[in-house]
C-alpha positions as a Python dict, from the first residue, in 0.01 Angstrom:
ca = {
    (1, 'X'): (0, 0, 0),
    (2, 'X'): (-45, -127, -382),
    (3, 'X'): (157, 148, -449),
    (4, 'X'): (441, 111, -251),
    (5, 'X'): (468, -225, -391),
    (6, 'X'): (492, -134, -749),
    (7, 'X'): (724, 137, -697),
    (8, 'X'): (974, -99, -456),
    (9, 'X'): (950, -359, -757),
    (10, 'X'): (1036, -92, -1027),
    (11, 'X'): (1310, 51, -796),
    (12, 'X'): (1469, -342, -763),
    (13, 'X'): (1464, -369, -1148),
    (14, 'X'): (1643, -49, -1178),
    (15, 'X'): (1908, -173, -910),
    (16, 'X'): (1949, -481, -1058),
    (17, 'X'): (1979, -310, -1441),
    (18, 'X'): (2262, -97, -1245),
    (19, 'X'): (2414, -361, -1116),
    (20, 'X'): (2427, -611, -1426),
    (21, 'X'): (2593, -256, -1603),
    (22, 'X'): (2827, -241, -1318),
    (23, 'X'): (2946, -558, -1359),
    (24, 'X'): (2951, -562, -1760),
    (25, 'X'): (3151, -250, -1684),
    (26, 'X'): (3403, -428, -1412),
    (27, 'X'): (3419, -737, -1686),
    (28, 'X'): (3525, -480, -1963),
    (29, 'X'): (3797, -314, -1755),
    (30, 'X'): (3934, -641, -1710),
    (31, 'X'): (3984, -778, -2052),
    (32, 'X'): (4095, -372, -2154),
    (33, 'X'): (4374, -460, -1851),
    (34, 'X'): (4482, -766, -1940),
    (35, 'X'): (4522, -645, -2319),
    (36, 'X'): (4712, -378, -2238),
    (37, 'X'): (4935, -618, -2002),
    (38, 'X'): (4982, -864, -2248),
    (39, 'X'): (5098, -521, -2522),
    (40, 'X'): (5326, -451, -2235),
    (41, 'X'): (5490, -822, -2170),
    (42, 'X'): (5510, -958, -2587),
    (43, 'X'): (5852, -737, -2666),
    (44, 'X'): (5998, -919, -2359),
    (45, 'X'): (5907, -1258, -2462),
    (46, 'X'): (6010, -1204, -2820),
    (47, 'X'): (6358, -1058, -2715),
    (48, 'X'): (6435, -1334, -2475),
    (49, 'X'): (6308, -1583, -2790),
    (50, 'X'): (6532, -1411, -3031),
    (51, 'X'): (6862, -1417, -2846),
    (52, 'X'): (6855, -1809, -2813),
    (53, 'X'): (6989, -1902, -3076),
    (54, 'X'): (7318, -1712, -3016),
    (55, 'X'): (7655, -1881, -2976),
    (56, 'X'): (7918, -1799, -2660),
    (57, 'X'): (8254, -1903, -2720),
    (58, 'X'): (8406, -2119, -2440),
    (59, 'X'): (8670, -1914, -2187),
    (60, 'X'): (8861, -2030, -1892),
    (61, 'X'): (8947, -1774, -1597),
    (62, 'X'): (9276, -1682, -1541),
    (63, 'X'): (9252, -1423, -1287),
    (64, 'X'): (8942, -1268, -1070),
    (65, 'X'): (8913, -1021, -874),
    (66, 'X'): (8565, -864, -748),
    (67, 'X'): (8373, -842, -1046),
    (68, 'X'): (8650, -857, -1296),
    (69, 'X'): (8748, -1198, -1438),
    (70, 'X'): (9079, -1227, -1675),
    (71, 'X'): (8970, -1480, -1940),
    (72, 'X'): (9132, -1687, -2196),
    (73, 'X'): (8981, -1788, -2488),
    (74, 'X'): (8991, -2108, -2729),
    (75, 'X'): (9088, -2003, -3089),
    (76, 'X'): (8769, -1991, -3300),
    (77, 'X'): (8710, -1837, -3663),
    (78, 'X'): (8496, -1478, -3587),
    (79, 'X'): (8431, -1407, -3989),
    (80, 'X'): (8548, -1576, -4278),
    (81, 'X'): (8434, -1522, -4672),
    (82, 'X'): (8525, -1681, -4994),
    (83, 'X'): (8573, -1487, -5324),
    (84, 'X'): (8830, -1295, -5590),
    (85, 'X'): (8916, -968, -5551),
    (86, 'X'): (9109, -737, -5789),
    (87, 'X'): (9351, -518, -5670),
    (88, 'X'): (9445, -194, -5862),
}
């Protein structure tokens, strides 16, 4: 009966040295996923930081129809630069 009870104790410290590697295994997978996710997600956030800066030039609708809208625009300087030229 000694027996028995040394080998049940050496098989629980095997099961429980499985388990704790189990779980150190599930705990790496996680942080691996949540890398990866967060690889996947940063040139979306960037982007969508980049483009806020951008200007839209005011419009009033004329016209719609569906999806279509006829728009008018204000007047508004698109590119302007200063300097000489010479002209052959």
């Amino acid at each position: 009966m000694l027996k028995e009870v040394r080998y049940s104790n050496i098989e629980a410290l095997v099961c429980r040295r499985k388990k704790n590697s189990f779980r150190k295994l599930i705990v790496m997978v996680k942080i691996k996923l949540m890398l990866y996710s967060l690889l996947a997600i940063w040139p979306l956030l960037y982007c969508s930081c980049v483009t806020v800066g951008i200007e839209k030039a005011s419009y009033e609708v004329i016209d719609k129809e569906g999806k279509f809208e006829v728009r008018q625009y204000k007047p508004q300087i698109v590119a302007e630069t200063n300097g000489t030229a010479v002209y052959f």
